[in-house]
mmCIF file of the C-alpha atoms, coordinates in Angstrom:
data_MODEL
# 
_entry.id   MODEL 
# 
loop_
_atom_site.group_PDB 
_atom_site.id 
_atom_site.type_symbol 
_atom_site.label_atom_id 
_atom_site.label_alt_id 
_atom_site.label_comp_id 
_atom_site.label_asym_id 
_atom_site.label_entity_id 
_atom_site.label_seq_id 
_atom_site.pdbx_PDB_ins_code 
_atom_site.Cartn_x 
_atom_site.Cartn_y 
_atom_site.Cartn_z 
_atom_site.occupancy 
_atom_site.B_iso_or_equiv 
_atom_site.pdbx_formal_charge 
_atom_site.auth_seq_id 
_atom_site.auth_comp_id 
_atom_site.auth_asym_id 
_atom_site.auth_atom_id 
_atom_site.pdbx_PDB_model_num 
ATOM 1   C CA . UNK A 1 1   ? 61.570 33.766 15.796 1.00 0.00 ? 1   UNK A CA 1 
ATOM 2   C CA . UNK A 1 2   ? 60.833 35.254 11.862 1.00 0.00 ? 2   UNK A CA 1 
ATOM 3   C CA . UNK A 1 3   ? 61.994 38.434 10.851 1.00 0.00 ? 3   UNK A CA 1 
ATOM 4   C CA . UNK A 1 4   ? 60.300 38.734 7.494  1.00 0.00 ? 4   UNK A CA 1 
ATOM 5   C CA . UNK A 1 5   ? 60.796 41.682 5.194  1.00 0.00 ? 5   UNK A CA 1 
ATOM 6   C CA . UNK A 1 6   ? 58.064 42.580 2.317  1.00 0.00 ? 6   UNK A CA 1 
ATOM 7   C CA . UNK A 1 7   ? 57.345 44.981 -0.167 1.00 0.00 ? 7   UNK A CA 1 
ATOM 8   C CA . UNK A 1 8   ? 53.505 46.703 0.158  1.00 0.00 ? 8   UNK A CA 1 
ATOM 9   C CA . UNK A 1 9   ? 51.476 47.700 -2.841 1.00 0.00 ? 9   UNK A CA 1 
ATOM 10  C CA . UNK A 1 10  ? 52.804 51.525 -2.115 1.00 0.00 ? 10  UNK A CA 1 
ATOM 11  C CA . UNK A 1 11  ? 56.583 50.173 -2.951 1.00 0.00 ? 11  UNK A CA 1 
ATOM 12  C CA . UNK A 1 12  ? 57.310 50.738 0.982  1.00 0.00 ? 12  UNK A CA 1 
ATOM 13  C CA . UNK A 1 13  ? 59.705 47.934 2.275  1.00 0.00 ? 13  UNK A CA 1 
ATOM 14  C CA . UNK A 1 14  ? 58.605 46.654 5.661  1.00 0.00 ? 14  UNK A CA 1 
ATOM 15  C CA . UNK A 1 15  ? 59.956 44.365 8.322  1.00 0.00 ? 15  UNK A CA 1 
ATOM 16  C CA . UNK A 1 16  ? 57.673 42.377 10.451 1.00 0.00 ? 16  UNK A CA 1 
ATOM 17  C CA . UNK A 1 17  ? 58.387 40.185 13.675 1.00 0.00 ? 17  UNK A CA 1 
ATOM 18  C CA . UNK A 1 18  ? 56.964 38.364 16.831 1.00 0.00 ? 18  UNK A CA 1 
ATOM 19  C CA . UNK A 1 19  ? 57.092 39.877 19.843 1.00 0.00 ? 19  UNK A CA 1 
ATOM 20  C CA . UNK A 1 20  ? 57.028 37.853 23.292 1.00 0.00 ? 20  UNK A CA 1 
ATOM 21  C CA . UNK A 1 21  ? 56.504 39.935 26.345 1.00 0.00 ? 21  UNK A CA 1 
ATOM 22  C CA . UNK A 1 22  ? 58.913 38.218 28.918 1.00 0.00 ? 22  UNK A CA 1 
ATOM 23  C CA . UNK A 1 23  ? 56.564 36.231 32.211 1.00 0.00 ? 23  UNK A CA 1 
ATOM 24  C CA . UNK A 1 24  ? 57.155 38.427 34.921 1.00 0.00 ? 24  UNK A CA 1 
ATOM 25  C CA . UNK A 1 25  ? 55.906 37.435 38.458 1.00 0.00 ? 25  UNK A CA 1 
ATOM 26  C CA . UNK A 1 26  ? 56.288 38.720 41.695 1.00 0.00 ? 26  UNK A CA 1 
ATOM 27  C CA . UNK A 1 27  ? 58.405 36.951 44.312 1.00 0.00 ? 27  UNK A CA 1 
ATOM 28  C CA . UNK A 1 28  ? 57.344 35.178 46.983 1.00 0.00 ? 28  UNK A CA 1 
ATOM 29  C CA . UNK A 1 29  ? 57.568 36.411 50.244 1.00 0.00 ? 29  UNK A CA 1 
ATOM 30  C CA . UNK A 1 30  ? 58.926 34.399 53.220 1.00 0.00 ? 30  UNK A CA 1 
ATOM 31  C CA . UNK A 1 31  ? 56.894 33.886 55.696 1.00 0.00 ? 31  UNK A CA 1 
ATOM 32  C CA . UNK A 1 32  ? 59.399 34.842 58.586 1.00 0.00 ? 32  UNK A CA 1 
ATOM 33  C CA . UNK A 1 33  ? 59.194 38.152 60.218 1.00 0.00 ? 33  UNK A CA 1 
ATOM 34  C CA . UNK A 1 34  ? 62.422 40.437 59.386 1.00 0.00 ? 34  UNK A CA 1 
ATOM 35  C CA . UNK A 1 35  ? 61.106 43.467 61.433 1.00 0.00 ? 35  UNK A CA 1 
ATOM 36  C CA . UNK A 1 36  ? 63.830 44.281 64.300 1.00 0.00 ? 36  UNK A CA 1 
ATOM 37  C CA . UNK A 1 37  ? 61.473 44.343 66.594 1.00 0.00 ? 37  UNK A CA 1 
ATOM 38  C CA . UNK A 1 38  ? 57.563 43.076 67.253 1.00 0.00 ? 38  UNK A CA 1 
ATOM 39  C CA . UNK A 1 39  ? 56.167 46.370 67.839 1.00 0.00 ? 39  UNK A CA 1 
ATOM 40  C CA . UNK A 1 40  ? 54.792 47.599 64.936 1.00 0.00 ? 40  UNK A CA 1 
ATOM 41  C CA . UNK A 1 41  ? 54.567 51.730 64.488 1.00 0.00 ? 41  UNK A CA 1 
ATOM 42  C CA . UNK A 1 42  ? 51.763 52.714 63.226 1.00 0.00 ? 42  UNK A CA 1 
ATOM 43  C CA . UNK A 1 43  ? 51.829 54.506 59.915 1.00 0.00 ? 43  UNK A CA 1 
ATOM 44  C CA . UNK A 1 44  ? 49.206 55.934 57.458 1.00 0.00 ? 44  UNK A CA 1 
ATOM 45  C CA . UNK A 1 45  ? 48.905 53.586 54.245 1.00 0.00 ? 45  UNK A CA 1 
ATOM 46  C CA . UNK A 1 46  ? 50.892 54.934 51.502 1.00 0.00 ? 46  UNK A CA 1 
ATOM 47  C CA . UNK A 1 47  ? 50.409 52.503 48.453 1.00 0.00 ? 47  UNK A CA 1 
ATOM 48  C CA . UNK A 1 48  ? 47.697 53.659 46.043 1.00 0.00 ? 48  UNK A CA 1 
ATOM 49  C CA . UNK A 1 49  ? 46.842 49.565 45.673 1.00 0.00 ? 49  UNK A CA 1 
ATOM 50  C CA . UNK A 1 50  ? 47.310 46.269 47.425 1.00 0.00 ? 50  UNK A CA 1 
ATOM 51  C CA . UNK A 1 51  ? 48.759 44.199 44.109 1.00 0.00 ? 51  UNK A CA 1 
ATOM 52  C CA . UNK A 1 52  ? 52.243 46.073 43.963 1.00 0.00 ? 52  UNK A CA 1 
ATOM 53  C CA . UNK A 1 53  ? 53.182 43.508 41.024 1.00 0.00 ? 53  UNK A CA 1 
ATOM 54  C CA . UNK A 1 54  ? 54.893 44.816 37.954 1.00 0.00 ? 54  UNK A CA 1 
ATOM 55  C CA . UNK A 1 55  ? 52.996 44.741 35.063 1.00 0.00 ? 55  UNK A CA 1 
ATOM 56  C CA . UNK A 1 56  ? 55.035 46.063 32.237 1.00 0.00 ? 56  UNK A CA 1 
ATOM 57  C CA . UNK A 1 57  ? 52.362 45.474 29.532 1.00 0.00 ? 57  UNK A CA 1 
ATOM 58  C CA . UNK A 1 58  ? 49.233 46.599 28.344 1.00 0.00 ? 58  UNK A CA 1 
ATOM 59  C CA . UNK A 1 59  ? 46.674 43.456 29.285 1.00 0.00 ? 59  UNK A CA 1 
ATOM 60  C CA . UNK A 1 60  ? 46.156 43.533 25.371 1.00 0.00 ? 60  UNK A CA 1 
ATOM 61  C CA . UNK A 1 61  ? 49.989 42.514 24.793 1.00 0.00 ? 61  UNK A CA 1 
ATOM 62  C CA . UNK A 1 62  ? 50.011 39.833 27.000 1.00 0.00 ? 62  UNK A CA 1 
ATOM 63  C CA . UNK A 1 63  ? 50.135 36.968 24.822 1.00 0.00 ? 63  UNK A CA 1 
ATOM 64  C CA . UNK A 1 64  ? 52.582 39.097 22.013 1.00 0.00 ? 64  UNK A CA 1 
ATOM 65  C CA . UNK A 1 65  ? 52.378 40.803 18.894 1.00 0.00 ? 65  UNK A CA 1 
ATOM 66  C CA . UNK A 1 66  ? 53.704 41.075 15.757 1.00 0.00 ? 66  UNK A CA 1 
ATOM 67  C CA . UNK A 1 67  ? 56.038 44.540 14.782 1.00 0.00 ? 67  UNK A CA 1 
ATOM 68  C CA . UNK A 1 68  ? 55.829 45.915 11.610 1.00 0.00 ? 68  UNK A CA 1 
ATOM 69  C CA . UNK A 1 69  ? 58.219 48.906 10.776 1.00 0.00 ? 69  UNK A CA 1 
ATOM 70  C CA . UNK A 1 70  ? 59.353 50.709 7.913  1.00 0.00 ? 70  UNK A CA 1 
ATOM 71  C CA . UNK A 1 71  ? 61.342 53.698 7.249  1.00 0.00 ? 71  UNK A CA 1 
ATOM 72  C CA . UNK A 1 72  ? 58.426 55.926 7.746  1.00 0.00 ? 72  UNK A CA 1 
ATOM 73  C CA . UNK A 1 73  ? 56.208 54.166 10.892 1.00 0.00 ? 73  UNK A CA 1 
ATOM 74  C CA . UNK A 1 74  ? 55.624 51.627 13.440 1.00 0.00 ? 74  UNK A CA 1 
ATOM 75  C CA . UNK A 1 75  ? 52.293 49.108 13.494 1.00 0.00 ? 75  UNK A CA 1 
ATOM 76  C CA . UNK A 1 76  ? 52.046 46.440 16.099 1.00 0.00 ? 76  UNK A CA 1 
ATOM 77  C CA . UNK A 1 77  ? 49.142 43.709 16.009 1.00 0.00 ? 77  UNK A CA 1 
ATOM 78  C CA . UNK A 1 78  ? 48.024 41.985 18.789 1.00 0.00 ? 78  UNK A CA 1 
ATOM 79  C CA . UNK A 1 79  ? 47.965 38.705 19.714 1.00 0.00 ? 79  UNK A CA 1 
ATOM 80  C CA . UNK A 1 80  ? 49.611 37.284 16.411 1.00 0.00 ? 80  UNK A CA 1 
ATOM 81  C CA . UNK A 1 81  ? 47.796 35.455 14.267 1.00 0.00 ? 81  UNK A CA 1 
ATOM 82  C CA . UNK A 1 82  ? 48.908 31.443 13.680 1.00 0.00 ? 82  UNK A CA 1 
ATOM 83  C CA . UNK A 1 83  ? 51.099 30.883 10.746 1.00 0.00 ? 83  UNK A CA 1 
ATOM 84  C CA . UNK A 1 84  ? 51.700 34.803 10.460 1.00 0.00 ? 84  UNK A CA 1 
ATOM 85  C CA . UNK A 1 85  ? 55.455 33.620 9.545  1.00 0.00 ? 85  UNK A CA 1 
ATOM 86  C CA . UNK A 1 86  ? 53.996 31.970 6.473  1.00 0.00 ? 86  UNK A CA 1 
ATOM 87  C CA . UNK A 1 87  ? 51.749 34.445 5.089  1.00 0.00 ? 87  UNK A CA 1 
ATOM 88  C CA . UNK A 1 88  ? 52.340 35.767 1.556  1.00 0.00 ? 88  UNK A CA 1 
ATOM 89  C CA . UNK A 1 89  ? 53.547 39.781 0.960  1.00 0.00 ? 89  UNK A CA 1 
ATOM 90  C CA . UNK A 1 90  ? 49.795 40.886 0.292  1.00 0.00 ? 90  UNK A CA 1 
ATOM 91  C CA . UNK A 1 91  ? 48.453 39.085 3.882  1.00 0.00 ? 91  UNK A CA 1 
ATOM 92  C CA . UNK A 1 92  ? 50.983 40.501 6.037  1.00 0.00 ? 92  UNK A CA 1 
ATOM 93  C CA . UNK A 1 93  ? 50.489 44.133 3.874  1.00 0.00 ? 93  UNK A CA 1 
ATOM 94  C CA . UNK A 1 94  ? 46.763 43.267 5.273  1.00 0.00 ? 94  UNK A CA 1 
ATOM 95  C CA . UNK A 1 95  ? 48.261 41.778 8.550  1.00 0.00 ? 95  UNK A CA 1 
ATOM 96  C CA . UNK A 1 96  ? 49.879 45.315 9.057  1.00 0.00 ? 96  UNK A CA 1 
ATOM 97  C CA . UNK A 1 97  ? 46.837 47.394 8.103  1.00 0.00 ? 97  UNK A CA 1 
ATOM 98  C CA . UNK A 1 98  ? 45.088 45.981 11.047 1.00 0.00 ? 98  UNK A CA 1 
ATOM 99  C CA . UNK A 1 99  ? 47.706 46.709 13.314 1.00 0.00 ? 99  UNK A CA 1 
ATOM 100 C CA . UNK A 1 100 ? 47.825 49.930 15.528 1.00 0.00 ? 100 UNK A CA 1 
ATOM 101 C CA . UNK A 1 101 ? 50.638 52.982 15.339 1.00 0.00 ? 101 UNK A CA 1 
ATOM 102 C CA . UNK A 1 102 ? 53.222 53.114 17.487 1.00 0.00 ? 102 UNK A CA 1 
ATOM 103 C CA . UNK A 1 103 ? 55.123 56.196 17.963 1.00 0.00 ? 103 UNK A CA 1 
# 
């Protein structure tokens, strides 16, 4: 993982690095009954939805994103680009301009 640091054509320093959302799946369920017993009490539905799966990102941030912080804010750009790591101070000052604020 890079953790670059660059200068933008304001003087601001910036850091920049890869994010990678950890894969998060639901268990799997046995298929053996653990109820006590067979008869099953009928009870009103309480779950707003069927998929009760964690999902701890936004759908956009799925595949990563790149971090760019300085003393003053927070940008993050999603997915990175390939060869971000590489890029030169003025493409990841344009790199971070695309990004979005994070509080």
């Amino acid at each position: 993982m890079a953790l670059l640091e660059f200068e933008d054509s304001k003087g601001r320093r910036w850091m920049a690095w890869e994010v990678r959302p950890p894969q998060v799946h639901a268990p799997v369920r046995s298929p053996v009954d653990r109820r006590a017993s067979q008869e099953a009490a009928v009870r009103p539905e309480r779950r707003a939805t069927s998929d009760r799966r964690t999902r701890p990102f936004h759908p956009a941030l799925a595949y990563g994103w790149i971090c760019f912080q300085s003393d003053a804010e927070k940008r993050r750009l999603a997915p990175p680009p390939e060869g971000w790591d590489r890029c030169s101070d003025e493409e990841l000052e344009l790199l971070c301009s695309q990004g979005t604020r994070t509080p």
